[in-house]
N, C-alpha and C positions, 0 to 999 in steps of 0.2 A: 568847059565841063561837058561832056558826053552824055546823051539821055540817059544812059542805065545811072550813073551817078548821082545825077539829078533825082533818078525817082529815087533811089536806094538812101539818099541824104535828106529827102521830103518825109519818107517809110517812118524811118527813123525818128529824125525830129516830131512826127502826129505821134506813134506809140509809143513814145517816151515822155513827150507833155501828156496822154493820157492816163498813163500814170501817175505822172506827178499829181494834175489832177484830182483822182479819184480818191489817192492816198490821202491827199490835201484835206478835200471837200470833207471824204465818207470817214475818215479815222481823226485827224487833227483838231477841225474845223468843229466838229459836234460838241469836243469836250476841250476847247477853249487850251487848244496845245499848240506849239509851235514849233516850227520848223524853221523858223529864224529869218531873214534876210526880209526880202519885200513882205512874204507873205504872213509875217512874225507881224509886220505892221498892219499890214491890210487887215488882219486879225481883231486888233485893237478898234479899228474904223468900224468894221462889222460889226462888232458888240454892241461900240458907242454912238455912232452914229447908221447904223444898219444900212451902209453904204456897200454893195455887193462885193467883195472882194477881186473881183477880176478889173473891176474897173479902176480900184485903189494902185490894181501891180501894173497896169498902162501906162498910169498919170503921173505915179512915182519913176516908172522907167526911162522916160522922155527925155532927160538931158544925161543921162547914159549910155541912148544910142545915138544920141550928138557927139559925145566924149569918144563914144568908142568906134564912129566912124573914121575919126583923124588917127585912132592910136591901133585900130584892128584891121580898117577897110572896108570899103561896100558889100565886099562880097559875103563877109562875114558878118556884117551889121543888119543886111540884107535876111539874111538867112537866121540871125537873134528876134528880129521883128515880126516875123512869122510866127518863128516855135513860142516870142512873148504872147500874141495875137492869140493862136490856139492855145496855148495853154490856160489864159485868162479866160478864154470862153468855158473850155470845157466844166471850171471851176464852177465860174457860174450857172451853168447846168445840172452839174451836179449836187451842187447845194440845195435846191431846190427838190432834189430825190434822192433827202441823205437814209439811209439805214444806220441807223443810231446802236452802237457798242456801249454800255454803260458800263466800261472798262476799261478807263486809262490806261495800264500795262499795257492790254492787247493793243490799243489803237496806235499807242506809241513805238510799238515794235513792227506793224505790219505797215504801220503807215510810214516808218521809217525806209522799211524795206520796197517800201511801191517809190516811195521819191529819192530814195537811190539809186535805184537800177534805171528809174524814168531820165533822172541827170545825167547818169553815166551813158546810156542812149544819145544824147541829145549832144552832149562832150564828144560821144567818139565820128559825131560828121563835122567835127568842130562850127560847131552851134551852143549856143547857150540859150536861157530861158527869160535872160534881164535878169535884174538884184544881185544876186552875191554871187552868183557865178558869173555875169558878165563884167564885176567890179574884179573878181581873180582872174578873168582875162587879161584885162588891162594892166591887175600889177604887176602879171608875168610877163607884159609888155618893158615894166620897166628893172629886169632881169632881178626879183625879188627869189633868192636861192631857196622857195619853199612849195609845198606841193600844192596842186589846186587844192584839195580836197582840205589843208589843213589852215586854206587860207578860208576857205568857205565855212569850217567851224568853227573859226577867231571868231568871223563876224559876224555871223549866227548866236554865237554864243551872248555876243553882248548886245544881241535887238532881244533875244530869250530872258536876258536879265530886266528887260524896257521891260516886258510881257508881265515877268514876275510882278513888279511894283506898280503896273497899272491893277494887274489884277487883283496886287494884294492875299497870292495863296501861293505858298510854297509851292504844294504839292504839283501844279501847275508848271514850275520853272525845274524841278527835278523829272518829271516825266520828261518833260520837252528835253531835256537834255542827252536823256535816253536816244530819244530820237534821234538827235543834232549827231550823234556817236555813231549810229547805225547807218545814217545816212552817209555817213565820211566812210565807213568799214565799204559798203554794198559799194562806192562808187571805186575804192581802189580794187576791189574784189573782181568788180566787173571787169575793168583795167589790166590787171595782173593777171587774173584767172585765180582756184583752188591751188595749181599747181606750182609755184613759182619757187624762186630761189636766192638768196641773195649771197654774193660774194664779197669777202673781206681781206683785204689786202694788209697785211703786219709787217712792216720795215723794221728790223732790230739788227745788232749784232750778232745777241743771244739766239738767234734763228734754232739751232740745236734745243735748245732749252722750251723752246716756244714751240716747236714741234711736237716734242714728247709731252708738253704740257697735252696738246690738241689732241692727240692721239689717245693718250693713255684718260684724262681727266672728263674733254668732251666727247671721246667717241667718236672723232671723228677723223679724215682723210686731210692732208694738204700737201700742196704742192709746195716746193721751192724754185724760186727763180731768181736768175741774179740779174743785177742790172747796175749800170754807173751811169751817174750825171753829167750831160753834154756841157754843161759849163765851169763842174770846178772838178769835174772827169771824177 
């Protein structure tokens, strides 16, 4: 790895845990919301036992960056341990200078959007934060055909359900889930960009029929192409 890299993947990894972060601490954290994975739990610790929350996402981390040295690498593991490191401190910093929103909506939407964009920072020097995105490292380690982002709101989803029944309020477990949504959106967004496109490939016979459907129905262009199979030609 070449200095410029180095720093440009250190850049990264700080302003994207400080995000997460702030999002965490100043929007989630105040009104008792979740964002799922470790920090859905730490959450719970916080309330119940007023255990600082950076120190619950360390101690819960630890046989994750065991796990995920043998199945990711040091280089990568290396680089998970840092971005966990800062991001659990800055948590705890920030909790302690939270400016309080007495508005679920808002905090569930802006704080969605600060630890979206902070993840997908942190993803694109392929770095993760520990919890539920270094658990979707690993399962795309073991060629699981689904995206990160959809694997990080399964398991989000069901530490947010823990959330609900500890805390005993709906309202609670449907914000948060606002969030769990905006957070999956902001990380492919960041990923793909506004601009993107996706292509869809139709095998028929009715190719003629399927055309003018495309044309005339959706409005739209396609192309034909032919193609025969190298094995049964």
């Amino acid at each position: 790895m070449n200095i410029f890299r180095f720093f440009y993947d250190v850049i990264f990894i700080i302003i994207g845990c400080i995000l997460i972060a702030f999002g965490t601490a100043n929007f989630l954290l105040p009104n008792q919301l979740s964002s799922g994975g470790f920090a859905g739990i730490a959450t719970i610790f916080y309330y119940f036992f007023n255990i600082p929350m950076g120190t619950t996402i360390i101690v819960l981390n630890i046989p994750l960056f065991i796990l995920g040295y043998f199945k990711l690498g040091f280089k990568f593991i290396l680089k998970t341990i840092f971005a966990t490191i800062i991001y659990s401190s800055f948590i705890d910093i920030f909790e302690k200078h939270v400016f309080f929103i007495d508005d679920r909506l808002l905090s569930c939407i802006y704080g969605g959007i600060l630890i979206g964009i902070g993840l997908a920072l942190v993803f694109k020097v392929n770095a993760s934060t520990g919890g539920t995105d270094l658990i979707a490292y690993i399962a795309q380690k073991y060629k699981f055909n689904i995206k990160m982002s959809e694997i990080i709101v399964i398991i989000d989803t069901i530490v947010v359900i823990s959330n609900l029944i500890v805390f005993s309020e709906l309202e609670i477990g449907l914000y948060s889930a606002i969030s769990i949504f905006i957070i999956g959106k902001m990380i492919d967004l960041v990923f793909e960009g506004i601009n993107f496109c996706k292509v869809i490939y139709i095998i028929s016979d009715k190719y003629n029929e399927v055309m003018k459907a495309i044309n005339l129905e959706a409005n739209r262009g396609a192309t034909g192409l032919y193609g025969k199979g190298s094995y049964t030609r």
